[in-house]
Structures are given as C-alpha cells and as structure tokens.
DSSP file (Angstrom, degrees, kcal/mol; ACC not computed):
  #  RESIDUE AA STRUCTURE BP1 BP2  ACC     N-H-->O    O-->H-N    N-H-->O    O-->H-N    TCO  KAPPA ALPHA  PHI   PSI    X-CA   Y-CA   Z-CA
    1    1 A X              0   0    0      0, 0.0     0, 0.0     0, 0.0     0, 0.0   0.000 360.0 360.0 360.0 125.6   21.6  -35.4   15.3
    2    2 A X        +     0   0    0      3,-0.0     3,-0.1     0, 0.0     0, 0.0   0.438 360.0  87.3 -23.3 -39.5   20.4  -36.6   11.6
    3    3 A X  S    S-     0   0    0      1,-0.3     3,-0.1    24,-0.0    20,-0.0   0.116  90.1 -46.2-113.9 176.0   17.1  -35.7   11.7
    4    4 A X        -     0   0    0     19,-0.1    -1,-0.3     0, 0.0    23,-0.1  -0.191  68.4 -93.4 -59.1 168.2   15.1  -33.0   11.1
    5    5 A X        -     0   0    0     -3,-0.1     2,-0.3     2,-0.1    -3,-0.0  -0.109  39.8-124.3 -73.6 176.8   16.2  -29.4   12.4
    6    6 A X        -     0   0    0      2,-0.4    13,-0.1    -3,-0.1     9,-0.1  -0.733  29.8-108.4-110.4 162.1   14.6  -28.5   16.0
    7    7 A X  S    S+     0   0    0     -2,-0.3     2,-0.2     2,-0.1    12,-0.1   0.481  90.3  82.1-101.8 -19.9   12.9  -25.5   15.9
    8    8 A X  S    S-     0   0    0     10,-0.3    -2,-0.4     1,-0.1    12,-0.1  -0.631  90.3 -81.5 -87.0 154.0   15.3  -23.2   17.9
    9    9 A X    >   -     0   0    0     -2,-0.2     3,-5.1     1,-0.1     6,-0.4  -0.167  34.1-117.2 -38.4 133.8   18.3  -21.5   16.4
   10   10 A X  T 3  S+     0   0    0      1,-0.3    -1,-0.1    -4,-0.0    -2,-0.1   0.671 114.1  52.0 -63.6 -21.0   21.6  -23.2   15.9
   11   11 A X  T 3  S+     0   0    0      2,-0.0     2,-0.4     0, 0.0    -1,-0.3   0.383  90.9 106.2 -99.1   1.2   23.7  -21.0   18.2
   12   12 A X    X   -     0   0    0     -3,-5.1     3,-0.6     1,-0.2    -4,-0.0  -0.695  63.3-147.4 -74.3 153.1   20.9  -21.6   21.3
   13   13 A X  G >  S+     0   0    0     -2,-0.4     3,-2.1     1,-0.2    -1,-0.2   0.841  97.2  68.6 -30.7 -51.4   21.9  -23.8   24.1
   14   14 A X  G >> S+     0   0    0      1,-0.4     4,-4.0     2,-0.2     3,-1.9   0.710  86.1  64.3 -56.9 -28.1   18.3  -24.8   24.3
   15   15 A X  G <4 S+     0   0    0     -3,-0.6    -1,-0.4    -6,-0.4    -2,-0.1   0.278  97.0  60.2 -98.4  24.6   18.5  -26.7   20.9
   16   16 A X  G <4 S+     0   0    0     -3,-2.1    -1,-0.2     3,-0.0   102,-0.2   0.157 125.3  15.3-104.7  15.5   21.2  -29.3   22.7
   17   17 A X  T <4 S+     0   0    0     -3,-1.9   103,-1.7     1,-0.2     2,-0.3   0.482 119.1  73.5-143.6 -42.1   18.4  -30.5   25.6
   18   18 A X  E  <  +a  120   0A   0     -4,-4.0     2,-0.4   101,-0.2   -10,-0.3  -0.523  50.9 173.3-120.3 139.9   15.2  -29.2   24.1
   19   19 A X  E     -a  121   0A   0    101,-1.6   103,-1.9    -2,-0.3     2,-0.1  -0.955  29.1-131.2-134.9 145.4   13.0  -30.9   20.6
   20   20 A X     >  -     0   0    0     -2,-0.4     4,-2.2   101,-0.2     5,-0.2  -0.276  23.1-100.7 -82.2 171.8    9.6  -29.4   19.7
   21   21 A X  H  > S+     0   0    0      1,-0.2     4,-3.5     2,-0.1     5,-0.5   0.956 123.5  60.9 -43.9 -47.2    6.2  -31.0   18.9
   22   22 A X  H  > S+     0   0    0      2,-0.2     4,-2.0     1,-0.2    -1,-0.2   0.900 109.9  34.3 -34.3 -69.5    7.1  -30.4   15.5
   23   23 A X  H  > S+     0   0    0      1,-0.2     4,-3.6     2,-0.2    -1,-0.2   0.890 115.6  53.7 -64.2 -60.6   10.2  -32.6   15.5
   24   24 A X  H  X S+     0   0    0     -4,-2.2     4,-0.8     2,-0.2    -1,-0.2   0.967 112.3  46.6 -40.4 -67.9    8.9  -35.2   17.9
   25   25 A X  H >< S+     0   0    0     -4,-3.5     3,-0.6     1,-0.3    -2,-0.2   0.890 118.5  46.8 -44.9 -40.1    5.5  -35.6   15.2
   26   26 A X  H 3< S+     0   0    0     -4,-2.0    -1,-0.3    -5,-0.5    -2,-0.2   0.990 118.1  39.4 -81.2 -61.8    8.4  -35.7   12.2
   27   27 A X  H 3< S+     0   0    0     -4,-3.6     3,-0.4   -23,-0.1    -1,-0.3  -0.020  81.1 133.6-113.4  21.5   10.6  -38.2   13.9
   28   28 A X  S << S+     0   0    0     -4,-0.8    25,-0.1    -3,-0.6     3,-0.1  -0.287  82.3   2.0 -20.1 109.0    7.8  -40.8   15.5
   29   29 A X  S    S+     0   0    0      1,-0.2     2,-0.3    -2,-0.2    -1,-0.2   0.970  90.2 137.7  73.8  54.3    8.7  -44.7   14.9
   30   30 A X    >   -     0   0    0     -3,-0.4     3,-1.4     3,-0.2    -1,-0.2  -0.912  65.4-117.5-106.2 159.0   12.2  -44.0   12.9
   31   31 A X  T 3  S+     0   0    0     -2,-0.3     2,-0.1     1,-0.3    -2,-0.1   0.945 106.3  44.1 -69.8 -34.8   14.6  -46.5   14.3
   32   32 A X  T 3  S+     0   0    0     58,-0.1    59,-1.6    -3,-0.1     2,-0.3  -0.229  95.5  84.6 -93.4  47.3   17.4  -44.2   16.1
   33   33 A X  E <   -b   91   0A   0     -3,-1.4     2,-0.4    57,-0.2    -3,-0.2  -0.980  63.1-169.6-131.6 121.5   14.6  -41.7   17.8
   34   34 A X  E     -b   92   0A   0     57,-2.9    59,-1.1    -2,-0.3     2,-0.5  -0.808   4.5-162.2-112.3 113.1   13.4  -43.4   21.4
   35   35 A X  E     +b   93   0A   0     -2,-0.4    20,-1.3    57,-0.2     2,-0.3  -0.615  15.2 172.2 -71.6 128.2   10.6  -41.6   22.6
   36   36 A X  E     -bc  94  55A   0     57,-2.1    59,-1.4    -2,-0.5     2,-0.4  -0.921  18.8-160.8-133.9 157.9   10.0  -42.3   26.3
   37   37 A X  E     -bc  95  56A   0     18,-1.6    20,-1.0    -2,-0.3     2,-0.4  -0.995  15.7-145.9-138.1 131.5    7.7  -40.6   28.5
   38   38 A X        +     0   0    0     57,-2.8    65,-0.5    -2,-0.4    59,-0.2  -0.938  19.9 176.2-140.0 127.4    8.4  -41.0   32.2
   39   39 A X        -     0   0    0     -2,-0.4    20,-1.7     1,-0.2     3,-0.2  -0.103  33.1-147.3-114.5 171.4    5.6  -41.2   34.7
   40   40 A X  S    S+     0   0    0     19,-0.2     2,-0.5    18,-0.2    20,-0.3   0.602 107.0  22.6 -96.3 -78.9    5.4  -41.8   38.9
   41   41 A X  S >> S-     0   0    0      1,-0.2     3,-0.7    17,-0.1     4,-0.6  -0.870  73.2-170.2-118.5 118.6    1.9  -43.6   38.3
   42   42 A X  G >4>S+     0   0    0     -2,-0.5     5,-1.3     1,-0.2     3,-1.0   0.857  79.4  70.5 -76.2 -30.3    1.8  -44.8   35.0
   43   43 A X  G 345S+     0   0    0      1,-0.2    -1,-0.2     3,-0.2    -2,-0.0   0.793  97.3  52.4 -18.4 -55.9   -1.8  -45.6   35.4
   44   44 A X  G <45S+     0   0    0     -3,-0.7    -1,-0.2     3,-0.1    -2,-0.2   0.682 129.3   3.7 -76.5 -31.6   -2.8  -42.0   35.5
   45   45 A X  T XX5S+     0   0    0     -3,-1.0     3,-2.0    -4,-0.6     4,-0.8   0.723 122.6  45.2-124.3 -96.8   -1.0  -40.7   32.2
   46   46 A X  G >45S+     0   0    0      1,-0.3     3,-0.6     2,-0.2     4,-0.3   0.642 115.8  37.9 -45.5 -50.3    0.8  -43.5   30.0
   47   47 A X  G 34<S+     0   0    0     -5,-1.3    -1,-0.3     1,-0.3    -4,-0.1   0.643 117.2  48.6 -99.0 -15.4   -1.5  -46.2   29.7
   48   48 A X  G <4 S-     0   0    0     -3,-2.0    -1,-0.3    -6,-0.5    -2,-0.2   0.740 137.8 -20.0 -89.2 -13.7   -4.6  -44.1   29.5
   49   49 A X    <<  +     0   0    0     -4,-0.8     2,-0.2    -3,-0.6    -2,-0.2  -0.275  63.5 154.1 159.7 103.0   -2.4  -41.9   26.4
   50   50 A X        -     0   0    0     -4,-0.3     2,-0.1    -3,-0.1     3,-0.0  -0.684  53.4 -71.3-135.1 170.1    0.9  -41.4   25.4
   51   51 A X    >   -     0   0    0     -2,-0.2     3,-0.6     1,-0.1     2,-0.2  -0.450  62.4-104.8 -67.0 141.2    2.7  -40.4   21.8
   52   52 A X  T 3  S+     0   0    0      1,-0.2    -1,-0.1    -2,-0.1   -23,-0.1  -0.592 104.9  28.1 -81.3 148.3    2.3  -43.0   19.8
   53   53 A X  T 3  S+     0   0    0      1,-0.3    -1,-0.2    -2,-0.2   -18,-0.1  -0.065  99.4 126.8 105.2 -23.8    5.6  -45.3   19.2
   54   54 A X    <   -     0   0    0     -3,-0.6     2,-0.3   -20,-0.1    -1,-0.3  -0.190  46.7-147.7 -60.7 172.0    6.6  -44.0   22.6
   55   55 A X  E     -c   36   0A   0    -20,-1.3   -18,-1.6    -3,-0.1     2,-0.5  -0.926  12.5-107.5-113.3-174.4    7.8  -46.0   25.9
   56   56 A X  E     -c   37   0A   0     -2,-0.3   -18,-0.2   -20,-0.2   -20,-0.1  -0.914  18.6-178.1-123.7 131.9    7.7  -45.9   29.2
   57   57 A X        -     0   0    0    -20,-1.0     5,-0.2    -2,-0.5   -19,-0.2   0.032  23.2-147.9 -83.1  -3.4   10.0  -45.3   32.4
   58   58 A X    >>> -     0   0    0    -21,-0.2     3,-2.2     3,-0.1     4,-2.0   0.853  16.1-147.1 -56.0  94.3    8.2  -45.7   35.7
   59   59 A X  I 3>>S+     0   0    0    -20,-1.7     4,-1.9     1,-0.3     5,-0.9   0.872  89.3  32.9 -25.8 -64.3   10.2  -43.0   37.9
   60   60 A X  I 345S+     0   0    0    -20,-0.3    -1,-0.3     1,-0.2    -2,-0.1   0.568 127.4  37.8 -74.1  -6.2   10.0  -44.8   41.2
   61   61 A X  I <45S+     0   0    0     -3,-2.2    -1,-0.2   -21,-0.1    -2,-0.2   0.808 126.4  28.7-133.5 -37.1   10.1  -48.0   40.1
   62   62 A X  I  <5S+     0   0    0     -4,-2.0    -3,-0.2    -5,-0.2    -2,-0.2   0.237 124.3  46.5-118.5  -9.4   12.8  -48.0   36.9
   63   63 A X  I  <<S+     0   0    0     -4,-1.9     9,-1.4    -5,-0.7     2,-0.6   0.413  99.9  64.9-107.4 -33.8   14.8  -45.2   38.1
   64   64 A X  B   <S-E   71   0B   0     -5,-0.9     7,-0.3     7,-0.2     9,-0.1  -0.645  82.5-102.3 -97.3 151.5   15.5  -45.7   41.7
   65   65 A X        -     0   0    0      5,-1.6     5,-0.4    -2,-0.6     7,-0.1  -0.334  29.1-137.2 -45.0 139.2   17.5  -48.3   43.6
   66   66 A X  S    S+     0   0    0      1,-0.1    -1,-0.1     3,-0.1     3,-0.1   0.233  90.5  21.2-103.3  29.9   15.4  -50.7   45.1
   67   67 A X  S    S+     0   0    0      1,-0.3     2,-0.2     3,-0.1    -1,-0.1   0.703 116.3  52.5-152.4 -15.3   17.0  -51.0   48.3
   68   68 A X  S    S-     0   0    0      3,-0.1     2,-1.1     2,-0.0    -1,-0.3  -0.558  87.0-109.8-101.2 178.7   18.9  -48.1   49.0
   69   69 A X  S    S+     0   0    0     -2,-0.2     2,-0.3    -3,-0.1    -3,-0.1  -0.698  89.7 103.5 -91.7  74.3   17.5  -43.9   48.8
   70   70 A X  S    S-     0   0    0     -2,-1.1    -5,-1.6    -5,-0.4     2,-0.2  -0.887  87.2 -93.4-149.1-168.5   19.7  -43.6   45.6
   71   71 A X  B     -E   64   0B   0     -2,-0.3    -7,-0.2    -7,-0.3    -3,-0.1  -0.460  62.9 -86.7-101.9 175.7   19.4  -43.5   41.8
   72   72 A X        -     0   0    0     -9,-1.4    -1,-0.2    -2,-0.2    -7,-0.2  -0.420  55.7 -94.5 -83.7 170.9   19.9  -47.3   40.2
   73   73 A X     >  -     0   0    0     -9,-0.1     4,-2.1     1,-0.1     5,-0.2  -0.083  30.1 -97.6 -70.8 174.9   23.4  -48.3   39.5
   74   74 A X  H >> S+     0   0    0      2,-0.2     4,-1.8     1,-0.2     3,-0.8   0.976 127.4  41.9 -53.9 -63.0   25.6  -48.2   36.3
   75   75 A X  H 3> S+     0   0    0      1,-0.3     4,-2.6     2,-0.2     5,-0.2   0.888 114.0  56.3 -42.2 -54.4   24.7  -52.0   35.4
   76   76 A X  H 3> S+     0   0    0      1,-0.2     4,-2.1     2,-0.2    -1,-0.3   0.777 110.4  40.1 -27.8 -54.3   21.0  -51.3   36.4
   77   77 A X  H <X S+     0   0    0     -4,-2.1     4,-1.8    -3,-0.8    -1,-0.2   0.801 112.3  57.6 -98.2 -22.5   20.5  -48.4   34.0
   78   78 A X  H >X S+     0   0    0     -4,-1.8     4,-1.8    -5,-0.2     3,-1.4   1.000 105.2  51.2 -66.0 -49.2   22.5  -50.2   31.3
   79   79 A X  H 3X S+     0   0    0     -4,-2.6     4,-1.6    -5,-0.3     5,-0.3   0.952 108.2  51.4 -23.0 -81.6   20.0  -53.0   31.6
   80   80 A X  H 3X S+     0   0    0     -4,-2.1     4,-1.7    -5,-0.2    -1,-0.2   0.720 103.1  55.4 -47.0 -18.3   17.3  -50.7   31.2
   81   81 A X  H X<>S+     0   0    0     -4,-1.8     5,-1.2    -3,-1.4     3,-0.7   0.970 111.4  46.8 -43.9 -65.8   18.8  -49.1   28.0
   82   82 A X  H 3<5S+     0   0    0     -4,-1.8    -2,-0.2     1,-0.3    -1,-0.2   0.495 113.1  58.7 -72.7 -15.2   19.0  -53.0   26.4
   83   83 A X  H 3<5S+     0   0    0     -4,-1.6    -1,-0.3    -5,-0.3    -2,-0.2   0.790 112.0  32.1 -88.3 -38.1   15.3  -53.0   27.8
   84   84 A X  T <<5S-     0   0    0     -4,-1.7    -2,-0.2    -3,-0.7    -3,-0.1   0.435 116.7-110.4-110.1  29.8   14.0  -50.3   26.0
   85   85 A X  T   5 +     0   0    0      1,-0.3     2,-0.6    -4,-0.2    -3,-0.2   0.859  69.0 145.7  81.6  54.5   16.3  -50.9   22.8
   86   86 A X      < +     0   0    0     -5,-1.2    -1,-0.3     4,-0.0     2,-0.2  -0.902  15.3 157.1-107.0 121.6   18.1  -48.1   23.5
   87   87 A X    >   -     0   0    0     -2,-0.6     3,-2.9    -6,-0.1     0, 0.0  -0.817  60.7 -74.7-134.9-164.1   22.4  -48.4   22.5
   88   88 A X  T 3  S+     0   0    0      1,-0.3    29,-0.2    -2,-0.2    28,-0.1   0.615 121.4  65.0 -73.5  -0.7   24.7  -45.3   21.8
   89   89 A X  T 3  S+     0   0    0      2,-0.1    -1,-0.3    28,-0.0    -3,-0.0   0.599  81.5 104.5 -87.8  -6.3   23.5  -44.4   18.5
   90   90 A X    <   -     0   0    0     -3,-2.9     2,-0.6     1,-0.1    27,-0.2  -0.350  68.1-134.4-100.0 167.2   20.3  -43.4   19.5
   91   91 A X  E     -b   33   0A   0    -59,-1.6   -57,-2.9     2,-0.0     2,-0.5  -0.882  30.2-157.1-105.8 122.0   18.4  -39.7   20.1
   92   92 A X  E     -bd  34 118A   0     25,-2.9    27,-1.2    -2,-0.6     2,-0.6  -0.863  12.3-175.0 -78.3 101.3   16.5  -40.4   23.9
   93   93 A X  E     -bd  35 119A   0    -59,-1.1   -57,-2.1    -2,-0.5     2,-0.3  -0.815   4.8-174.2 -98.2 103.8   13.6  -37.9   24.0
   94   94 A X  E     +bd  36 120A   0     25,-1.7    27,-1.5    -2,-0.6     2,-0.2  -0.709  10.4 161.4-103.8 154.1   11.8  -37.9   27.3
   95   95 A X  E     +b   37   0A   0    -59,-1.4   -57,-2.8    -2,-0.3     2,-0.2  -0.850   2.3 161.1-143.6-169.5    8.7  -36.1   28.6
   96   96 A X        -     0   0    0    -59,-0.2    29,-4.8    -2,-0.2     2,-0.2  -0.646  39.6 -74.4-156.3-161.7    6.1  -36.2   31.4
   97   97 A X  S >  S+     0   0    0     -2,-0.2     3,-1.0   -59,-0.2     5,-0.5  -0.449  93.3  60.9-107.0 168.5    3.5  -34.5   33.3
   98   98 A X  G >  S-     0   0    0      1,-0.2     3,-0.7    -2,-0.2    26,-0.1   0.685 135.9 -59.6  64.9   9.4    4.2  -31.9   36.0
   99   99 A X  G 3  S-     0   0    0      1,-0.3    -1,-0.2    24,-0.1    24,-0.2   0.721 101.4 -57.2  95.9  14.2    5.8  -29.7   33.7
  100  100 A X  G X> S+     0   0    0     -3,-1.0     3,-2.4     3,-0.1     4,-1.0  -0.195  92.7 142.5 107.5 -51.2    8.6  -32.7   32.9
  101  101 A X  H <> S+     0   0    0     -3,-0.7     4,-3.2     1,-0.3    -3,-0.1   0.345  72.9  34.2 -46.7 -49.8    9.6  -32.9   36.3
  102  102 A X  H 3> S+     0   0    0     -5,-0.5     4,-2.2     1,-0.2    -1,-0.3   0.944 116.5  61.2 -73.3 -43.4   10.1  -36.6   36.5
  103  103 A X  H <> S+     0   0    0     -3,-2.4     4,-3.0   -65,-0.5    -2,-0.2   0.868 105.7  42.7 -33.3 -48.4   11.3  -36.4   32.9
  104  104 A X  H  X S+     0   0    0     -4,-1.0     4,-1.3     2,-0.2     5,-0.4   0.957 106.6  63.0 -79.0 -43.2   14.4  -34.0   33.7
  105  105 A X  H  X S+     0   0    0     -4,-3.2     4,-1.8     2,-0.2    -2,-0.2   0.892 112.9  34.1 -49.1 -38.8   14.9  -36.3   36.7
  106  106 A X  H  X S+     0   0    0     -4,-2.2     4,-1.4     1,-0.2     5,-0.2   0.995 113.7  63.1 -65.0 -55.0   15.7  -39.4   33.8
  107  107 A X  H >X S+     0   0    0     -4,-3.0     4,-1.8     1,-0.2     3,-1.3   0.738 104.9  41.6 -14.2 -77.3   17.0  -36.6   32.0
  108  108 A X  H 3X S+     0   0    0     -4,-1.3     4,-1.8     1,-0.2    -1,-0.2   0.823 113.8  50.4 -36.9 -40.0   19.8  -36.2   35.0
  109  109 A X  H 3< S+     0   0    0     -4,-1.8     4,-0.3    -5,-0.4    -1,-0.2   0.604 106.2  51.1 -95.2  17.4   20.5  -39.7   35.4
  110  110 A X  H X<>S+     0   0    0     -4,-1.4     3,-1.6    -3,-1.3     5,-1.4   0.758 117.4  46.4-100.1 -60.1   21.1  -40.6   31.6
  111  111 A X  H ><5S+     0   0    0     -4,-1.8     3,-5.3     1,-0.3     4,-0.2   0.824 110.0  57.0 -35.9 -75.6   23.6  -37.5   31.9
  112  112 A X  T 3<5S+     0   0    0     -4,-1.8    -1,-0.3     1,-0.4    -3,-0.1   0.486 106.9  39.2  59.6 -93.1   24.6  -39.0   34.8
  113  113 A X  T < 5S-     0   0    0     -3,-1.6    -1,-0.4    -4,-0.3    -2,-0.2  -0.139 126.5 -96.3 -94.2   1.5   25.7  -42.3   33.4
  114  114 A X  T < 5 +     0   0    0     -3,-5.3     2,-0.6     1,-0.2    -3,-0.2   0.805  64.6 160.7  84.3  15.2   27.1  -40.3   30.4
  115  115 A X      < -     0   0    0     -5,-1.4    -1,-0.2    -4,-0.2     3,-0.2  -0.735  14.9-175.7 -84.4 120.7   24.3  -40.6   27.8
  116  116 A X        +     0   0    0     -2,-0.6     2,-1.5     1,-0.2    -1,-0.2   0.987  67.4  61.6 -83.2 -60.4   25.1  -37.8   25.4
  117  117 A X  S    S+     0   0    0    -27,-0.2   -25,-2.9   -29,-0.2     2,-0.3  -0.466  77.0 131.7-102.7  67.5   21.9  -37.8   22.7
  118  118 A X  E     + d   0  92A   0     -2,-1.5     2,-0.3  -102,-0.2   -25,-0.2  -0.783  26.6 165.1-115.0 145.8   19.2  -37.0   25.5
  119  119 A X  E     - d   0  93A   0    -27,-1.2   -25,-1.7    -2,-0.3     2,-0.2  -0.929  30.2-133.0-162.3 147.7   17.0  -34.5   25.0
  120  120 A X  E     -ad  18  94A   0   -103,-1.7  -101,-1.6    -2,-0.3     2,-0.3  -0.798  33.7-120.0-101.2 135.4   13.1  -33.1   26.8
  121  121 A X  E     -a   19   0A   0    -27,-1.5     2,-0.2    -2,-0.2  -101,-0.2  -0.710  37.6-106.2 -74.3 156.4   10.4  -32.3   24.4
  122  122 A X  S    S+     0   0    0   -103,-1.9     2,-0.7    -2,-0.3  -101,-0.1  -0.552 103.6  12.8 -80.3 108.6    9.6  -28.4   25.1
  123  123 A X  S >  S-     0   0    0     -2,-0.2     3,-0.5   -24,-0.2     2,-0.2  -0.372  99.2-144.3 104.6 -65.8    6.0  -28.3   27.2
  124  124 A X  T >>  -     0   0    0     -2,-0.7     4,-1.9     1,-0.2     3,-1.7  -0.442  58.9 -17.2  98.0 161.8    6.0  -31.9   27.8
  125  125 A X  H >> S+     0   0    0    -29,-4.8     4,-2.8     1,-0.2     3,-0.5   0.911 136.5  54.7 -22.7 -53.0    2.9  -34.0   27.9
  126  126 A X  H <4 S+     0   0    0     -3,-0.5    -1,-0.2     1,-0.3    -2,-0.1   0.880 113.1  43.2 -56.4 -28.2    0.4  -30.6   28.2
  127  127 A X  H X4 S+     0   0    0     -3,-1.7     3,-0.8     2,-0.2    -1,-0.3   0.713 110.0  58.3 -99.7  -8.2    2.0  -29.1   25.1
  128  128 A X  H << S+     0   0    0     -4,-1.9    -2,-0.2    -3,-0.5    -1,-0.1   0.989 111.9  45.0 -65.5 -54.3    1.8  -32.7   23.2
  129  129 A X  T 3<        0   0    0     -4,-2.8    -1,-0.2    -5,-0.3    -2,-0.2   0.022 360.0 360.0 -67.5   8.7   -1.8  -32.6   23.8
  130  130 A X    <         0   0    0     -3,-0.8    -1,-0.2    -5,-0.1    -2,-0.1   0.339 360.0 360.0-114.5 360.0   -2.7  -29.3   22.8
C-alpha cells in the first residue's frame, strides 16, 4: 500500500488487516482507497451516518446467497466488486457496528475469494465516532 503509513509498526501483523482513524481521515475520497462500511440493517447505522466517501454492503442481503444458507458465489461477489467500483488495484477498508462483527464476516469472504488489499479500521464505527 501507497498511502500514508498505518499507525502500527512495520514488523506487526496487525498493520496487514488493521488501518487507524488517522489513516482512514488521510485517505477519504482518493481513487484506490474503498471505504465500505457493512451493516445487517442499514437503516439503523449507514443511512442515518457513515464516513463520508464511504459505501455500503448490506450483510444479509449483499453477502449471502439468496437461495441457499451459504456465502454468495464467485461470479456474485465479483459483480459486487464492479458494483462498488472496486478492481484489483484497490485498498478495501471495511467497518461496522458490533465491534466489526459483520465487517470481519466481508472481511472473510473477500479473503475468501482471494482479495489480497482488505483491511478493518481498528474500533470500527464506535472508535470513528469518538
């Protein structure tokens, strides 16, 4: 990654999954940063306040198969990439609410599917907002 450093040390783990407020604030609206924030009811969270620049995932709705209990298929989640302008150059930062929890789930399925430049803001919504 290009961009400014993230805030942990180069020899943590942490600094290959995890980007601070800091970094997020510094790398808003540049073209190869997508910030996505991914919700169960977007109602509650996204559409009432989200980072600005950001989009949005709908867990149940954008993540799961809609006809089997399973995660969507390859083609599916490329389709959604090309839906939220997403292609292989770009750094995916997701958060949530719940502590991330639906966030690390997208988190797993871009890993998943092989998406390398994925990453969770540290905190999540609560620490965005503080």
């Amino acid at each position: 990654m290009n961009n400014q450093n993230i805030s942990y040390q180069n020899n943590d783990p942490l600094s290959e999954v995890l980007v601070d407020t800091s970094w997020v604030e510094y790398n808003t609206g540049k073209d190869d940063i997508r910030i996505i924030e991914v919700d169960y009811d977007p109602k509650l969270k996204y559409e009432i306040n989200h980072i600005p620049g950001s989009v949005l995932i709908r867990w149940k709705d954008d993540l799961n198969h809609p006809l089997i209990r399973d995660i969507l298929n390859r083609n599916q989640f490329q389709n959604l990439l090309r839906k939220l302008g997403i292609n292989k150059n770009t750094t995916v930062v997701l958060y949530g609410d719940f502590n991330n929890k639906f966030a690390t789930f997208a988190f797993w399925v871009f890993k998943y599917y092989r998406y390398n430049d994925v990453r969770l803001l540290d905190g999540g919504r609560k620490k965005w907002i503080q």
